[in-house]
C-alpha positions in Angstrom: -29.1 42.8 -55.4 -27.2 41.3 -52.6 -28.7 38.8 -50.4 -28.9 39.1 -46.6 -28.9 36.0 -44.5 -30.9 35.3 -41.3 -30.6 32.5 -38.2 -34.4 32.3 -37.0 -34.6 31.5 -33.1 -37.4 30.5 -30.9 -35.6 32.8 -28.1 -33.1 35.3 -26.5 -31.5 32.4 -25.2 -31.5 30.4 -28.4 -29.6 33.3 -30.0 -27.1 34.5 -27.7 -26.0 30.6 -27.1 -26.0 30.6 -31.3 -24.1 33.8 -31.8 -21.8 32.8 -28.9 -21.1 29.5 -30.4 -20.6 31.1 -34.0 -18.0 33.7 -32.3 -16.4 31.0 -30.3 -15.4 29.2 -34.1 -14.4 32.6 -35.6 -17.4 33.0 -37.6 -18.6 36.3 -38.5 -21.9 37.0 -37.3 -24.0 39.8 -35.7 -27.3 40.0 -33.8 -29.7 41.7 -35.1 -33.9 42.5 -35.3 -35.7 39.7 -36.8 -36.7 41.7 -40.3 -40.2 42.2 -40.7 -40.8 39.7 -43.2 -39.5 37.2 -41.6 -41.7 37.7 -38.5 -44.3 35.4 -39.0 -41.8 32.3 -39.5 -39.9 33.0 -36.0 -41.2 34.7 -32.4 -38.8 36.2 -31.5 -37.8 39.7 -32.6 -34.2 38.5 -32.6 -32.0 36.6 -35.0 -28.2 36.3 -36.5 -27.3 38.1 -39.5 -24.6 36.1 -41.6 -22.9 37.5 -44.5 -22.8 35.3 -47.7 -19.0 34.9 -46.7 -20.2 32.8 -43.7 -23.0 30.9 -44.4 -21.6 27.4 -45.3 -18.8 27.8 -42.3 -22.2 28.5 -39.6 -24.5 26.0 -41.3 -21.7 23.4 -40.8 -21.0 25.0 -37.5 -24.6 24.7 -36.7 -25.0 21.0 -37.8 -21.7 19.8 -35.6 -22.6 21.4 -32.7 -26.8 20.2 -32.8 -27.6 23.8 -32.2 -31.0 24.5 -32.3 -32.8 26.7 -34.5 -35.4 27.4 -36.7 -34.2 27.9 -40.0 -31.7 30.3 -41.8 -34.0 32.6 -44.1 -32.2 34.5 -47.0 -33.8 38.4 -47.9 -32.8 40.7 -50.9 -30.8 43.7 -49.1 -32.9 46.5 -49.4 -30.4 49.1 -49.1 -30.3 51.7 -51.5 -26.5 53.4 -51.4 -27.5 56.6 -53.3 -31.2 57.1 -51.0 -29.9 60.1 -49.4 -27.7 61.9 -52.0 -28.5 65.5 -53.3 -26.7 66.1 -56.1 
């Protein structure tokens, strides 16, 4: 199963600055809802999704540039490509 990765931010502001920042450098990322799993590590409902392409090239990104954060939280990807297939 493939693994989803997940910037955890205190804030709105915290994010956008982070997914500005990661865009800036060229490096993928996307916002996206805090998963429900990982709500009780982070308050706020947003975060940035990185693929496993990016990860090292934000984290290093991250680290340079003293962005603040709470953590980046890994998931299994739940999705399920044959869920809605009738045949």
């Amino acid at each position: 199963m493939a693994k989803k990765f997940y910037i955890l931010v205190e804030n709105n502001t915290q994010g956008m600055a982070i997914h500005h920042l990661l865009d800036e450098k060229g490096i993928e990322n996307h916002i996206s809802p805090t998963p429900r799993l990982l709500t009780d590590e982070a308050p706020c409902g947003m975060s940035i999704l990185l693929p496993h392409a990016s990860l090292e090239m934000a984290q290093a990104c991250l680290n340079e540039n003293e962005a603040k954060y709470i953590k980046i939280a890994s998931l299994d990807d739940p999705f399920e490509p044959k869920r809605d297939r009738y045949m």
